[in-house]
C-alpha positions in Angstrom: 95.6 123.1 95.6 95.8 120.2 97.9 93.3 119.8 100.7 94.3 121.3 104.2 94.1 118.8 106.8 94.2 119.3 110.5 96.8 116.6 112.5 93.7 114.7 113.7 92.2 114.1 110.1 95.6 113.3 108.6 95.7 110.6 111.8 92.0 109.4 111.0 92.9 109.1 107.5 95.7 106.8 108.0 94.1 105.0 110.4 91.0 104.3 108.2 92.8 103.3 105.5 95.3 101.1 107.1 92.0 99.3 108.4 91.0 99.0 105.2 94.3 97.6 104.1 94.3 95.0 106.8 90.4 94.1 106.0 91.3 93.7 102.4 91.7 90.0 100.9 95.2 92.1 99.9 98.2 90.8 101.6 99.6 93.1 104.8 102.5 94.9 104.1 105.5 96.3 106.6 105.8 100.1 106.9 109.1 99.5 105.5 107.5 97.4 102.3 105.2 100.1 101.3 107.9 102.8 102.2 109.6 100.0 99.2 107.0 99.1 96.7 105.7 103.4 97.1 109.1 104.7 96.3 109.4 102.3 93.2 106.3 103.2 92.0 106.2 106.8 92.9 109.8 107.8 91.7 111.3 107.4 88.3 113.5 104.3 87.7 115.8 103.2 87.4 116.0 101.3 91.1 118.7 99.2 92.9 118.8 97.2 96.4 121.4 99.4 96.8 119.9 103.1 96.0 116.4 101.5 98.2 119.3 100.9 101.1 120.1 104.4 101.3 117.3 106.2 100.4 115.6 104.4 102.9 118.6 104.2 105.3 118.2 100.5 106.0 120.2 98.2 105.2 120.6 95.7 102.1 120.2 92.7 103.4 116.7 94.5 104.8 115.8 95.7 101.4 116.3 92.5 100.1 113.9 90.4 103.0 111.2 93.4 101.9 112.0 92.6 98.1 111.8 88.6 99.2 108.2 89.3 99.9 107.1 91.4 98.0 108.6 89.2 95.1 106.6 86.2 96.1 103.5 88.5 95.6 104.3 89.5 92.3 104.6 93.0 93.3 108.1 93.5 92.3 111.0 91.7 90.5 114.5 92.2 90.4 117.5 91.5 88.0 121.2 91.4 87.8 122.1 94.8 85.7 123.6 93.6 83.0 126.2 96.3 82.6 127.5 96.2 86.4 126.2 92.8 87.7 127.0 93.8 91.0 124.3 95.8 91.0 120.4 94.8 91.1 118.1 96.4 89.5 114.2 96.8 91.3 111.6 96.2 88.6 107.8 97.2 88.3 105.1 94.5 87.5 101.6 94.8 86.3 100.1 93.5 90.0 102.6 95.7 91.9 101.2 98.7 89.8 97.3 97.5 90.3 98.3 97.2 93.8 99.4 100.8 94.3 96.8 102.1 92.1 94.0 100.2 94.4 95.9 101.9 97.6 95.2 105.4 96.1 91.9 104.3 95.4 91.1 103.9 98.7 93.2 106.6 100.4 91.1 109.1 97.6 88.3 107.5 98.9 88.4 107.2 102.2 89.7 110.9 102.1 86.3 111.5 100.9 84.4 110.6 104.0 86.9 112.5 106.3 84.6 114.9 108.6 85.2 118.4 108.0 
């Protein structure tokens, strides 16, 4: 059963973590590219600029600025699909998946250390 938290630990929590996140030697991400690089991660594939658009409802072109960056970290790739090339296909890479995995690291442990 998951852990009952009361508004003001769930607030600490998130505060502590996204302190850790901007102390870290790890690049800062937007809201909007974690909301990105979580839901690829998080939620089976396959993923498109397009399905991000709406699932997020953004916009492509602000998908692909998000993708654009998170690209140049190595955190993502994306690809023409082959079968419909006017789609593009959102891609998982070893980094991105170190880099989520480090981010629940951290929320686990700084969830840890939460007063009761």
């Amino acid at each position: 059963m998951p852990a009952e938290l009361r508004p003001s630990q769930a607030l600490r929590l998130w505060h502590d973590v996204t302190f850790d996140l901007v102390r870290s030697d790890q690049p800062d991400l937007s809201s909007r590219q974690q909301a990105v690089l979580l839901t690829v991660y998080l939620e089976p594939p396959p993923h498109t600029v397009r399905g991000l658009a709406r699932k997020l409802n953004v916009t492509k072109p602000a998908i692909t600025r998000a993708l654009d960056t998170m690209g140049r970290l190595g955190l993502l790739t994306r690809r023409r699909d082959e079968a419909d090339r006017r789609n593009v296909m959102v891609q998982r890479t070893l980094e991105g998946a170190l880099a989520v995995e480090r981010l629940g690291d951290t929320i686990v442990a700084r969830h840890r250390k939460l007063p009761l």
